[in-house]
PASEBA-1860 file (N, C-alpha, C; in nm, 3 decimals):
! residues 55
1> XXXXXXXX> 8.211/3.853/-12.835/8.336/3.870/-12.905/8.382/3.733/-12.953 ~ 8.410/3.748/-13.054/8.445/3.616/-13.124/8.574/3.550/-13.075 ~ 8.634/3.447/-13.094/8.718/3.425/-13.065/8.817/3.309/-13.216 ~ 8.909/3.377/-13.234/8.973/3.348/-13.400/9.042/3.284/-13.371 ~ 9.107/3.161/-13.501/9.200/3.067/-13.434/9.291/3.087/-13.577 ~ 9.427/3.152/-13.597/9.478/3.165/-13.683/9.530/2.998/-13.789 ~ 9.540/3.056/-13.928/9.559/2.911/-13.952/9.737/2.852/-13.936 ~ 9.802/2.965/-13.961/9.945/2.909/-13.979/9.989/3.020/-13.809
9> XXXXXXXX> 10.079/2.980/-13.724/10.129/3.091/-13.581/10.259/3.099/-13.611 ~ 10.294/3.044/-13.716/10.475/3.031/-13.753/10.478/3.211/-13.777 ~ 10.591/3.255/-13.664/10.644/3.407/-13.708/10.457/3.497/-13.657 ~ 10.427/3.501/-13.601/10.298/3.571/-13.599/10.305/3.682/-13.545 ~ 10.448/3.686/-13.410/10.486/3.853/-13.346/10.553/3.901/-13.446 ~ 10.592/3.872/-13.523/10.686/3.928/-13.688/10.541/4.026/-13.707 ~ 10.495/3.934/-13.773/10.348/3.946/-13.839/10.289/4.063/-13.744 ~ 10.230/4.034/-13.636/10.186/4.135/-13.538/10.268/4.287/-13.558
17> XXXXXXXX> 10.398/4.260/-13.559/10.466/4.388/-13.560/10.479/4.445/-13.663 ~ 10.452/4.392/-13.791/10.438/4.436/-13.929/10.330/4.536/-13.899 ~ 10.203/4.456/-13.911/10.124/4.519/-13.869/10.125/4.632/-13.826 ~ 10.146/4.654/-13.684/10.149/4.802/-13.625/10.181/4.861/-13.657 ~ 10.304/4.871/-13.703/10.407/4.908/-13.771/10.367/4.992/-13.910 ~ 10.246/4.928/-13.977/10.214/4.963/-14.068/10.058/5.095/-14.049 ~ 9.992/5.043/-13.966/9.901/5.112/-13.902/9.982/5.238/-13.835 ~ 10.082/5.235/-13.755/10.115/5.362/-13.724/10.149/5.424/-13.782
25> XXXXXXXX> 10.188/5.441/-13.898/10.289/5.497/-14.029/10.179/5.512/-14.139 ~ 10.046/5.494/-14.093/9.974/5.562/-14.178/9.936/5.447/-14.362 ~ 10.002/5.358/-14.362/9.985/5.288/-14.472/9.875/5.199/-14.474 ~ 9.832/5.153/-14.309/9.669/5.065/-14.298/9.564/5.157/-14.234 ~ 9.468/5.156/-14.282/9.367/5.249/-14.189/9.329/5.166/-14.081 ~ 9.341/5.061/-14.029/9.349/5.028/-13.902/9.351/4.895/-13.871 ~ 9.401/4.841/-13.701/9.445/4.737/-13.718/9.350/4.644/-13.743 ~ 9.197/4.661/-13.716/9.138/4.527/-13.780/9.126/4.500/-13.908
33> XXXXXXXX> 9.139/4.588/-14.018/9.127/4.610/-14.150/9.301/4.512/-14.182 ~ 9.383/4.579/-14.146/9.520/4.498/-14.170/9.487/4.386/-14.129 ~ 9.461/4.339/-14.024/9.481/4.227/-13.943/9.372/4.055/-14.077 ~ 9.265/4.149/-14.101/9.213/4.122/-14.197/9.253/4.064/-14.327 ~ 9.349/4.128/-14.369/9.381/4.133/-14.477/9.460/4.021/-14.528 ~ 9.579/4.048/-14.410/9.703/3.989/-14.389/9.706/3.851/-14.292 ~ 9.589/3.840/-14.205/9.630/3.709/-14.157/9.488/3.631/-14.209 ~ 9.505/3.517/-14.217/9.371/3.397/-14.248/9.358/3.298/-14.084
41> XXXXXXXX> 9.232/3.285/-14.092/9.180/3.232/-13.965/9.161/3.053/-14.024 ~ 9.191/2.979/-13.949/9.152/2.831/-13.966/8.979/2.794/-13.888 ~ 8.962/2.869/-13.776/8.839/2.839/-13.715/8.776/2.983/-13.657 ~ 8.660/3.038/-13.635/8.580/3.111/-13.539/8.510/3.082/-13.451 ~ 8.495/3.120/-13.337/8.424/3.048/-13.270/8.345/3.182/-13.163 ~ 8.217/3.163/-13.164/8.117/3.246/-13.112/8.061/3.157/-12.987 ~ 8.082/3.293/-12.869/8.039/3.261/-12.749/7.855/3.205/-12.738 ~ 7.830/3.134/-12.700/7.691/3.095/-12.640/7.615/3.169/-12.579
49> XXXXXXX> 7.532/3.250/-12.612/7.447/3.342/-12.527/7.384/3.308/-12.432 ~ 7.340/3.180/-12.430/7.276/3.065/-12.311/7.394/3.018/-12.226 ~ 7.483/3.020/-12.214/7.669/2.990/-12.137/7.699/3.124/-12.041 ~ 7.646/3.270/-12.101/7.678/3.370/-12.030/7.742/3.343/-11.873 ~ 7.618/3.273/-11.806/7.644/3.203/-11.646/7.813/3.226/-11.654 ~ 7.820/3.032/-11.704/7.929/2.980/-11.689/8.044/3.017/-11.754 ~ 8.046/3.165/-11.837/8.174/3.194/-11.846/8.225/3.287/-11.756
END
């Protein structure tokens, strides 16, 4: 599972609650598709398959 690092966190439970908000009410077909859409990531970062151990 990846792990996302948003680029701007200013207002992001706003944002978060838009979201749902919008997904429950039928206007996003779902939250990763919204989440997608609407927020931009600054970094990704993918776990090490050789690290498994030590996480």
């Amino acid at each position: 599972m990846p792990v996302k690092v948003i680029s701007n966190s200013e207002n992001i439970a706003c944002m978060g609650g838009a979201i749902l908000a919008g997904v429950a009410n039928g206007i996003g077909p779902s939250i990763e598709a919204a989440t997608e859409q609407f927020i931009s990531f600054k970094d990704i970062y993918y776990p090490n398959p050789d690290n498994v151990a030590v996480y």
